[in-house]
Every structure is written in structure tokens, then in C-alpha cells.
N, C-alpha and C positions, 0 to 999 in steps of 0.2 A: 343546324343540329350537328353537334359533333360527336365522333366514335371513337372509342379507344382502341389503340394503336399498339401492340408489343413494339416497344424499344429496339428492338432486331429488326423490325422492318423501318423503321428512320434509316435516314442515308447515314453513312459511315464520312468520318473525315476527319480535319485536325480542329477544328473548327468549334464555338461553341455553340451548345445547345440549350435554348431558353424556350422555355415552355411559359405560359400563361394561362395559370388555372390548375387546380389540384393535378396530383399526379400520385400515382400508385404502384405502387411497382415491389419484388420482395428481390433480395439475392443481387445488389448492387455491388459493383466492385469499384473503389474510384482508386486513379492513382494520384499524387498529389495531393489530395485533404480536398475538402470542402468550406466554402465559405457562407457564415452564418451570420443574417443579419449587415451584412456590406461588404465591401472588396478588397478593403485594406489586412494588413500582415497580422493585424490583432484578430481579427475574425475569422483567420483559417484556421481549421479542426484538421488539422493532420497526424494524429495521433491517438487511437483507441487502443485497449488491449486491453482482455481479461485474461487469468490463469490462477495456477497455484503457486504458492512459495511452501519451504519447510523454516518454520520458526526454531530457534534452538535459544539456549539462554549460554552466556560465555561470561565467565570471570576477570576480570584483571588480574586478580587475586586468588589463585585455586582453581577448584572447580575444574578439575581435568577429566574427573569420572561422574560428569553428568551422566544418568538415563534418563529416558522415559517410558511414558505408556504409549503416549500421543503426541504427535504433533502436526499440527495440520493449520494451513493460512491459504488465504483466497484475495487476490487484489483485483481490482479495475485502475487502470489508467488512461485518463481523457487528457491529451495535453499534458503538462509537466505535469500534472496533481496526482496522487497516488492514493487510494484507498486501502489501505489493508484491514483485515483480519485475523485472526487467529485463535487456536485454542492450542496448550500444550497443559497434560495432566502426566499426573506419575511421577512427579521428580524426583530423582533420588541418588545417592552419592556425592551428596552438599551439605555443608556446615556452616556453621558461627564463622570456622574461620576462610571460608570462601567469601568476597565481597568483589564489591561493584560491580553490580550485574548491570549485561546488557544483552538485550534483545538481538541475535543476528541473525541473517540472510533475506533480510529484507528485497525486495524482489529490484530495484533501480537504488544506486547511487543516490544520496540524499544532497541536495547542494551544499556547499562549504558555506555556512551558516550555523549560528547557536537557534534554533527552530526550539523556541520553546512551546511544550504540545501539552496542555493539561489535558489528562488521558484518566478517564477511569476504566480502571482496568477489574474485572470480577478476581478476587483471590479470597479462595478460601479463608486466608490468613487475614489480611488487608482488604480491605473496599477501593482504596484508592490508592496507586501509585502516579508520581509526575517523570514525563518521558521527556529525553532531549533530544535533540541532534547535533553531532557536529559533522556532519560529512561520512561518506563511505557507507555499508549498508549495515550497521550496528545503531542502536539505540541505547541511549543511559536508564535505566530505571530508576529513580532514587523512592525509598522506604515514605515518605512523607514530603511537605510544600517545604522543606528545610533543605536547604541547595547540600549542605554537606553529609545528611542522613542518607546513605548508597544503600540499597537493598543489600542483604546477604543471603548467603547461602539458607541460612534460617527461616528466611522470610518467604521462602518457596517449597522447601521440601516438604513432600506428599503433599502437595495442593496442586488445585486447578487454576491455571492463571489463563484468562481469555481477555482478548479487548478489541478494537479500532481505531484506528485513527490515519487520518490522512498527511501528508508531508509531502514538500515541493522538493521534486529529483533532477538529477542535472539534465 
């Protein structure tokens, strides 16, 4: 019959430690990642991290007197993959003639890649916009599935735009 053991009482050392049979424990710290499922470089998890980010939307084209009401985004990232979130409402000091909007402060560097991401995104105005990447922590929004249709200023003001989506960071 065996009895459980607080982990502070095992010997200490440099050495590994292999247990056979469930194991329970809360409040782990490891350094170097952990390996899932085998021992090779693919199957170490050496990267978790939640937090917040602040979404902002930025112009190519205008758009220097954005406001908002809100703005508010939340990510997890396991490994390269990022999860975002966000909500930004209240927009206002944007026009017709503000364009090509994009999404910035993305919380990691996006890889140097065209990441196309079909994203539906809630906007009051639009149901759907399509998101790209090409690198650095901005996103492209474009107004529709037509590569050259770029959201404008129009296509946001006084609306709520929320959405998610995930993309691979350097």
C-alpha cells in the first residue's frame, strides 16, 4: 500500500524525478517547460502566458483623432499560438476619408508571413470582416472577402467591434 508524499519531502537534487501512477499536486513551478506525450523538441511546452492587451484601431490613411469608450483584449499563449480577444466600442473622430484600418497592439510580434485569418468579427455595422497578417503586432481588417475592399473610417464609427482569433507569433 502506498501513501502520499508532499513533494518537499522527496530528496532534492539535479537529477530526474519519475513517478509511476497518478500524481497530484497544486502550485508547481517548473523551469524549462515540460514534456508531453515523448521527449523529443516537438513535445516540450515551454511557454504558457495569459494577460491583457489594449486593442486600438490605426490608419494608414488618417485617423489620428481616434477615441473611444472601450477598449479592452485578453490573450493566452501556449507555445508560439496566440489567442486573442477583444472588445473596443465608442469610436469616434473617423471618416469616409480615414482608411485602411488595422487592428494594433497585439500582445506578441506576428511571424513575417501573409496569415490569412477569416475572423468574424461582431460590428454593429458589418457581421464580417477578413483579417491578415503580415508581421509586427498590427492587423489589416479589410470591409469584405474582396482583398482590395480596406475598411474605413466609416465602417466603425459609433459601433462596437469585438472578435478572436488566433495567429502564430515569432
Amino acid at each position: 500500500m502506498s501513501r502520499a508524499r508532499d513533494l518537499a519531502d522527496l530528496p532534492q537534487g539535479d537529477g530526474d524525478l519519475t513517478v509511476d501512477g497518478a500524481v497530484t499536486a497544486e502550485d508547481i513551478t517548473l523551469s524549462g517547460g515540460i514534456y508531453l506525450g515523448g521527449t523529443g523538441s516537438a513535445n516540450k511546452l515551454d511557454d504558457y502566458e495569459e494577460g491583457t492587451w489594449t486593442p486600438a484601431f490605426i490608419f494608414d490613411v488618417g485617423g489620428s483623432g481616434t477615441t473611444y469608450t472601450t477598449q479592452s483584449g485578453r490573450y493566452v499563449k501556449v507555445g508560439n499560438l496566440v489567442y486573442v480577444s477583444f472588445l473596443i466600442e465608442g469610436i469616434g473622430g473617423v471618416s469616409v476619408s480615414d482608411y485602411y484600418l488595422r487592428i494594433s497592439g497585439l500582445p506578441f510580434n506576428v511571424i513575417v508571413d501573409n496569415q490569412k485569418i477569416r475572423v468574424k468579427i461582431h460590428n454593429t455595422g458589418n457581421t464580417d470582416f477578413w483579417l491578415t497578417t503580415t508581421g509586427g503586432t498590427t492587423g489589416v481588417f479589410y470591409a469584405s472577402s474582396n482583398l482590395n475592399d480596406f475598411a474605413r473610417g466609416d465602417d466603425v464609427a459609433g459601433r462596437t467591434i469585438s472578435g478572436s482569433f488566433t495567429y502564430e507569433a515569432q
